[in-house]
N, C-alpha and C positions, 0 to 999 in steps of 0.2 A: 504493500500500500504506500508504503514512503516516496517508494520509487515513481510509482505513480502519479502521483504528488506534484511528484521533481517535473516528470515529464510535462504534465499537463503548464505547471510554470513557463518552462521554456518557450512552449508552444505560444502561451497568452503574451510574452516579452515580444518573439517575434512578427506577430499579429500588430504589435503595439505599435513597433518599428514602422513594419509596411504603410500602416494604416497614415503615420505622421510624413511618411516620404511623399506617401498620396498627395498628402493635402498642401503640402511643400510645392508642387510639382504645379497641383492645381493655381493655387494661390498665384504662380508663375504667370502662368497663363494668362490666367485675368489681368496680370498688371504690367506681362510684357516681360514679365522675368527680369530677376539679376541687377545689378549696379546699375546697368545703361538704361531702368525703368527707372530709378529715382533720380537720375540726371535729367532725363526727359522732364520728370512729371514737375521736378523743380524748374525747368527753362521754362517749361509750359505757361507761368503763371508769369514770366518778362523779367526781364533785365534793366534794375537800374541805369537810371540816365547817365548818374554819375559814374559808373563802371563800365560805360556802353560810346563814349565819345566819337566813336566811328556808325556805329547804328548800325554794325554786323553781328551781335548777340540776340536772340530774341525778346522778343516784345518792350514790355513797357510795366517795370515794378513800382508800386506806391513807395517816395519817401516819406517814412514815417518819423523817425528819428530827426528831434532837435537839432541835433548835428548836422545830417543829411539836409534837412531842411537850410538852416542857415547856411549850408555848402552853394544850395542851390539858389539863394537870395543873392548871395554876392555872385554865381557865374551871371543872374541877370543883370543885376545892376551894371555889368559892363556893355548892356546893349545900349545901342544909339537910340534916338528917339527924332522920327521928322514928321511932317504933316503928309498924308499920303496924296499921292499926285491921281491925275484922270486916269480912267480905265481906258479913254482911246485907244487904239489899235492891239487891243488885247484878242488873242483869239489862241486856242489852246496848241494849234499846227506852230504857232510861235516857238515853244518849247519842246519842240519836235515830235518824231509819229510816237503814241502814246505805248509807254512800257518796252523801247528800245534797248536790245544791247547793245545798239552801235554808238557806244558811249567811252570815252578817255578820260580818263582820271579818275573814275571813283571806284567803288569794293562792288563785283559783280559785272562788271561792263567787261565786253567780249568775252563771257563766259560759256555762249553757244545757249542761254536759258534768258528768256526775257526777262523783265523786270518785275513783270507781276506774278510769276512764276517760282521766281528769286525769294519774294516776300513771305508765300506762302509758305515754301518751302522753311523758310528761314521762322517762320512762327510756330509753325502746325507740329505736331506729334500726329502718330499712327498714319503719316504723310503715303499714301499709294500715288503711283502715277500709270500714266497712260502704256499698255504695252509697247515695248518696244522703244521710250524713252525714258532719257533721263534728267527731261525737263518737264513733262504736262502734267502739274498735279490734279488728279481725279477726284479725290477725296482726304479728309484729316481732320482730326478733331484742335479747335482753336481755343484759346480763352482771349477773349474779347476783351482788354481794357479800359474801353469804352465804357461799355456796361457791365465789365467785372460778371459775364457770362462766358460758359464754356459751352463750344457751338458744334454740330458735329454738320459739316461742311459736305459737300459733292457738288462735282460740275455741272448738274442737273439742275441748280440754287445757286448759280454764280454771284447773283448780284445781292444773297444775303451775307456775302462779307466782301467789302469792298477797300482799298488801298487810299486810306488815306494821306493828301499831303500835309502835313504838319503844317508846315506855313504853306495855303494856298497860294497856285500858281497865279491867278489873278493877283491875288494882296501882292505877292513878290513884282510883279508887274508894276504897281500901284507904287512901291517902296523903290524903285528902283531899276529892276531888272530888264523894264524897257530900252534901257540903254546899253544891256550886256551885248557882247556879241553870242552870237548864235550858239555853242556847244555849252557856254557857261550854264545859258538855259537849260539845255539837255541835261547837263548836270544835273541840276537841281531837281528838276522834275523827276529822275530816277536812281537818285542817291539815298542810298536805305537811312541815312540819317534823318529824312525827310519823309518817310515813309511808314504809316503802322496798317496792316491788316484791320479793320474794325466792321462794326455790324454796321450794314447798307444804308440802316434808316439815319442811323447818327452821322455818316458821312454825308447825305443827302442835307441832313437841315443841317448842317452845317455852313454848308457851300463854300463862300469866299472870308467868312469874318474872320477877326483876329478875337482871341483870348478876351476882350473888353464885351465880344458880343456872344459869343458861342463859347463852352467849355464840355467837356465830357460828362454825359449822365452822371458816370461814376466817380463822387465828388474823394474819394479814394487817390485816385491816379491824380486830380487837378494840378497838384507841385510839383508832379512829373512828366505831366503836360507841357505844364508851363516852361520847364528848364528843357527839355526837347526844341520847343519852339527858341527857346533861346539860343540851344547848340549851332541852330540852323539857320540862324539870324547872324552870330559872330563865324561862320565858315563861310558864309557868303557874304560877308559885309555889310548885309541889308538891315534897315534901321526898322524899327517897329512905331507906332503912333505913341503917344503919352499916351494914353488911356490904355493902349493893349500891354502899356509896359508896368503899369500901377496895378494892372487887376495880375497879372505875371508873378508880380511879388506879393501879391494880395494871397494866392494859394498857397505858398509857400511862407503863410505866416507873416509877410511885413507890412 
Protein backbone atom coordinates (compact mmCIF):
# COMPACT_ATOMS: atom_id res chain seq x y z
CA UNK A 1 0.00 0.00 0.00
CA UNK A 2 2.81 2.55 0.68
CA UNK A 3 4.13 1.84 -2.54
CA UNK A 4 1.06 2.64 -3.90
CA UNK A 5 0.87 5.69 -2.37
CA UNK A 6 4.29 6.76 -3.61
CA UNK A 7 3.00 5.83 -7.16
CA UNK A 8 -0.20 7.41 -7.38
CA UNK A 9 2.00 10.98 -5.94
CA UNK A 10 4.40 10.86 -8.64
CA UNK A 11 1.71 10.53 -11.20
CA UNK A 12 -0.42 13.80 -9.46
CA UNK A 13 3.23 15.96 -9.51
CA UNK A 14 3.43 15.09 -13.10
CA UNK A 15 -0.18 15.82 -14.09
CA UNK A 16 0.71 19.12 -12.07
CA UNK A 17 3.61 19.87 -14.29
CA UNK A 18 1.95 19.37 -17.72
CA UNK A 19 -1.01 20.91 -16.65
CA UNK A 20 1.14 24.46 -15.62
CA UNK A 21 3.34 24.12 -19.08
CA UNK A 22 -0.22 24.11 -20.71
CA UNK A 23 -1.28 27.07 -19.42
CA UNK A 24 2.24 28.72 -19.83
CA UNK A 25 2.10 27.95 -23.46
CA UNK A 26 -1.51 29.12 -23.70
CA UNK A 27 -1.03 32.32 -21.87
CA UNK A 28 1.76 32.74 -24.89
CA UNK A 29 -0.49 32.71 -27.26
CA UNK A 30 -2.95 35.01 -26.23
CA UNK A 31 -0.29 37.69 -25.71
CA UNK A 32 2.02 36.91 -28.52
CA UNK A 33 4.44 35.20 -26.24
CA UNK A 34 7.84 35.90 -24.71
CA UNK A 35 9.91 39.37 -24.08
CA UNK A 36 9.18 40.64 -27.72
CA UNK A 37 5.17 40.66 -26.23
CA UNK A 38 5.88 43.20 -23.54
CA UNK A 39 8.08 45.27 -25.61
CA UNK A 40 5.38 45.56 -28.16
CA UNK A 41 2.50 46.00 -25.74
CA UNK A 42 4.76 48.73 -23.83
CA UNK A 43 5.45 50.74 -27.44
CA UNK A 44 1.82 50.18 -28.18
CA UNK A 45 0.73 52.72 -25.71
CA UNK A 46 3.71 55.75 -27.47
CA UNK A 47 6.68 57.06 -26.84
CA UNK A 48 7.43 60.20 -25.08
CA UNK A 49 8.02 63.29 -26.94
CA UNK A 50 10.88 63.99 -24.85
CA UNK A 51 12.78 60.57 -25.66
CA UNK A 52 11.25 60.48 -29.31
CA UNK A 53 13.08 63.86 -30.88
CA UNK A 54 13.28 62.38 -34.32
CA UNK A 55 9.58 60.80 -34.33
CA UNK A 56 10.97 57.36 -35.28
CA UNK A 57 9.75 55.55 -31.97
CA UNK A 58 6.05 54.88 -31.69
CA UNK A 59 3.33 56.83 -30.84
CA UNK A 60 2.74 59.47 -28.60
CA UNK A 61 3.07 58.89 -24.38
CA UNK A 62 1.27 61.31 -21.79
CA UNK A 63 3.92 63.41 -19.70
CA UNK A 64 2.88 63.08 -16.52
CA UNK A 65 5.75 63.87 -14.30
CA UNK A 66 6.44 67.50 -12.86
CA UNK A 67 9.74 67.09 -14.35
CA UNK A 68 8.65 66.00 -17.64
CA UNK A 69 6.28 68.60 -17.73
CA UNK A 70 8.41 71.51 -16.84
CA UNK A 71 11.12 69.69 -19.45
CA UNK A 72 8.53 70.21 -21.84
CA UNK A 73 7.51 74.11 -20.91
CA UNK A 74 10.90 75.20 -21.48
CA UNK A 75 11.43 73.10 -25.03
CA UNK A 76 8.26 75.42 -25.99
CA UNK A 77 9.17 78.49 -24.61
CA UNK A 78 11.94 78.57 -27.34
CA UNK A 79 9.33 78.71 -30.04
CA UNK A 80 8.95 81.81 -32.01
CA UNK A 81 5.66 83.58 -32.01
CA UNK A 82 4.31 85.61 -35.56
CA UNK A 83 0.94 86.60 -36.62
CA UNK A 84 -0.14 84.02 -39.36
CA UNK A 85 -0.19 85.26 -42.83
CA UNK A 86 -3.03 84.40 -45.87
CA UNK A 87 -3.81 81.11 -46.88
CA UNK A 88 -3.49 82.33 -50.67
CA UNK A 89 -2.07 79.99 -52.82
CA UNK A 90 -2.26 77.06 -50.50
CA UNK A 91 -3.23 73.86 -52.16
CA UNK A 92 -2.07 70.49 -50.79
CA UNK A 93 -0.08 69.26 -54.42
CA UNK A 94 2.17 72.33 -52.80
CA UNK A 95 3.71 69.96 -50.45
CA UNK A 96 3.90 67.25 -52.96
CA UNK A 97 1.94 63.82 -54.02
CA UNK A 98 0.54 62.88 -50.80
CA UNK A 99 2.60 60.06 -48.48
CA UNK A 100 5.68 60.05 -50.98
CA UNK A 101 8.90 58.25 -50.44
CA UNK A 102 10.42 60.30 -52.82
CA UNK A 103 11.67 62.37 -50.05
CA UNK A 104 15.61 63.42 -48.97
CA UNK A 105 16.60 64.02 -45.68
CA UNK A 106 14.29 62.72 -43.35
CA UNK A 107 13.95 58.84 -41.32
CA UNK A 108 11.93 56.70 -43.95
CA UNK A 109 12.37 58.41 -47.36
CA UNK A 110 13.44 56.14 -50.19
CA UNK A 111 12.74 53.23 -48.13
CA UNK A 112 10.73 51.56 -51.15
CA UNK A 113 7.35 51.98 -48.27
CA UNK A 114 5.40 55.01 -48.51
CA UNK A 115 4.77 57.26 -45.85
CA UNK A 116 1.55 56.26 -44.68
CA UNK A 117 2.55 52.88 -44.63
CA UNK A 118 5.71 53.80 -42.70
CA UNK A 119 3.40 55.37 -39.90
CA UNK A 120 1.23 52.55 -39.44
CA UNK A 121 3.76 50.27 -39.47
CA UNK A 122 5.62 52.37 -37.07
CA UNK A 123 2.50 52.59 -34.42
CA UNK A 124 0.59 49.39 -34.99
CA UNK A 125 1.30 45.96 -33.12
CA UNK A 126 -0.09 42.45 -34.47
CA UNK A 127 0.82 44.63 -38.00
CA UNK A 128 -0.14 41.96 -41.10
CA UNK A 129 0.50 43.00 -44.56
CA UNK A 130 -0.50 42.44 -47.94
CA UNK A 131 0.92 39.16 -49.42
CA UNK A 132 3.71 39.26 -51.18
CA UNK A 133 4.83 42.64 -49.57
CA UNK A 134 6.76 44.38 -47.37
CA UNK A 135 5.04 47.41 -47.23
CA UNK A 136 0.94 47.21 -47.59
CA UNK A 137 -0.39 47.06 -44.06
CA UNK A 138 -3.76 45.18 -44.14
CA UNK A 139 -4.59 45.19 -40.74
CA UNK A 140 -3.14 45.85 -36.77
CA UNK A 141 -4.36 46.73 -33.64
CA UNK A 142 -3.50 50.65 -32.80
CA UNK A 143 -3.94 52.76 -29.44
CA UNK A 144 -5.06 55.95 -30.49
CA UNK A 145 -3.61 58.82 -28.42
CA UNK A 146 -6.10 60.88 -29.59
CA UNK A 147 -8.61 59.26 -27.64
CA UNK A 148 -6.56 57.04 -25.58
CA UNK A 149 -8.45 54.19 -27.58
CA UNK A 150 -7.11 50.82 -28.70
CA UNK A 151 -8.56 50.28 -32.24
CA UNK A 152 -8.31 47.19 -34.02
CA UNK A 153 -7.68 48.55 -37.65
CA UNK A 154 -8.14 46.74 -41.44
CA UNK A 155 -7.86 48.07 -44.86
CA UNK A 156 -11.40 47.56 -45.28
CA UNK A 157 -11.80 50.94 -42.57
CA UNK A 158 -9.00 52.87 -43.96
CA UNK A 159 -10.36 56.14 -43.03
CA UNK A 160 -11.11 55.07 -39.26
CA UNK A 161 -7.57 56.00 -38.59
CA UNK A 162 -6.04 58.47 -40.40
CA UNK A 163 -2.38 60.23 -40.28
CA UNK A 164 -2.40 63.06 -38.69
CA UNK A 165 -0.11 66.38 -39.25
CA UNK A 166 0.87 67.80 -36.01
CA UNK A 167 1.34 71.04 -37.28
CA UNK A 168 -1.06 71.39 -40.22
CA UNK A 169 0.06 71.74 -43.74
CA UNK A 170 -2.09 74.71 -44.34
CA UNK A 171 -1.05 76.48 -40.68
CA UNK A 172 2.73 75.78 -41.92
CA UNK A 173 1.62 77.57 -45.10
CA UNK A 174 0.11 80.20 -43.18
CA UNK A 175 3.52 80.57 -40.68
CA UNK A 176 5.61 80.60 -43.32
CA UNK A 177 6.37 77.65 -45.55
CA UNK A 178 4.81 79.52 -48.57
CA UNK A 179 8.17 80.68 -49.10
CA UNK A 180 10.02 77.30 -48.72
CA UNK A 181 11.23 75.88 -51.67
CA UNK A 182 9.63 72.94 -52.81
CA UNK A 183 11.39 69.44 -51.09
CA UNK A 184 11.55 71.57 -47.73
CA UNK A 185 7.65 71.14 -48.10
CA UNK A 186 7.85 67.59 -48.86
CA UNK A 187 9.65 67.24 -45.81
CA UNK A 188 7.48 68.24 -43.62
CA UNK A 189 4.50 66.91 -44.85
CA UNK A 190 6.08 63.29 -44.41
CA UNK A 191 8.52 63.52 -41.77
CA UNK A 192 7.38 61.05 -38.88
CA UNK A 193 8.14 63.98 -36.53
CA UNK A 194 5.04 65.42 -37.97
CA UNK A 195 3.02 62.63 -38.09
CA UNK A 196 0.70 60.48 -35.46
CA UNK A 197 -1.80 57.72 -36.70
CA UNK A 198 -5.10 58.88 -34.89
CA UNK A 199 -8.94 58.20 -35.14
CA UNK A 200 -10.43 59.69 -38.42
CA UNK A 201 -13.03 61.64 -36.75
CA UNK A 202 -10.43 63.67 -34.54
CA UNK A 203 -8.36 64.30 -37.52
CA UNK A 204 -11.31 65.54 -39.54
CA UNK A 205 -12.53 68.33 -36.81
CA UNK A 206 -9.41 69.19 -36.46
CA UNK A 207 -8.47 70.37 -39.86
CA UNK A 208 -6.09 73.37 -40.15
CA UNK A 209 -6.01 74.83 -36.36
CA UNK A 210 -3.36 75.38 -34.04
CA UNK A 211 -3.36 74.19 -30.26
CA UNK A 212 -5.27 77.60 -29.34
CA UNK A 213 -8.24 76.14 -31.30
CA UNK A 214 -8.20 72.22 -31.41
CA UNK A 215 -6.48 69.84 -28.92
CA UNK A 216 -7.00 66.19 -28.49
CA UNK A 217 -10.11 64.53 -26.99
CA UNK A 218 -7.63 62.83 -24.79
CA UNK A 219 -6.94 65.70 -22.27
CA UNK A 220 -4.04 63.00 -21.11
CA UNK A 221 -1.71 63.31 -24.19
CA UNK A 222 -2.58 67.46 -24.40
CA UNK A 223 1.46 68.29 -22.90
CA UNK A 224 2.48 65.86 -25.22
CA UNK A 225 0.72 67.28 -27.83
CA UNK A 226 1.63 70.28 -27.32
CA UNK A 227 5.60 69.72 -27.02
CA UNK A 228 5.34 67.49 -30.47
CA UNK A 229 3.83 70.47 -32.12
CA UNK A 230 6.74 72.32 -30.74
CA UNK A 231 9.56 69.70 -31.84
CA UNK A 232 8.16 70.45 -35.28
CA UNK A 233 7.98 74.17 -35.01
CA UNK A 234 11.95 74.46 -33.98
CA UNK A 235 13.11 71.79 -36.86
CA UNK A 236 11.45 73.63 -39.32
CA UNK A 237 11.88 77.13 -38.13
CA UNK A 238 8.34 77.86 -38.36
CA UNK A 239 6.96 80.24 -35.79
CA UNK A 240 3.52 79.41 -34.14
CA UNK A 241 0.70 82.54 -33.28
CA UNK A 242 0.68 83.92 -29.52
CA UNK A 243 -2.21 82.22 -28.76
CA UNK A 244 -1.20 78.74 -30.18
CA UNK A 245 1.84 79.21 -28.15
CA UNK A 246 0.06 80.25 -24.53
CA UNK A 247 -2.45 77.46 -24.75
CA UNK A 248 1.05 75.18 -25.71
CA UNK A 249 2.28 75.96 -22.38
CA UNK A 250 -1.19 76.08 -20.81
CA UNK A 251 -1.05 71.96 -21.11
CA UNK A 252 1.89 71.43 -19.81
CA UNK A 253 1.07 73.38 -16.77
CA UNK A 254 2.28 77.15 -17.39
Amino acid sequence: MPARRSTLSAAAVVLLISAAVLSSCSDDKKSGGGASTGAAGAASRGTSPLENPDGTKPGLAPLTSAADQKAGRELIAKVATAAAGPKDGYDRNEFGPAWTDNVDGIPGGHNNCDTRNDLLARDGSAVERKDGSKCTVTSMTIYDPYTGKTVDWNKQQASKIQIDHVMPLSYDWQMGASKWEKLKRVQIANDPLNLIPADGSQNASKGDSGPAAWLPANPEIRCSYAVRFAQVSLKYQLPVTEADKKAMLQQCGG
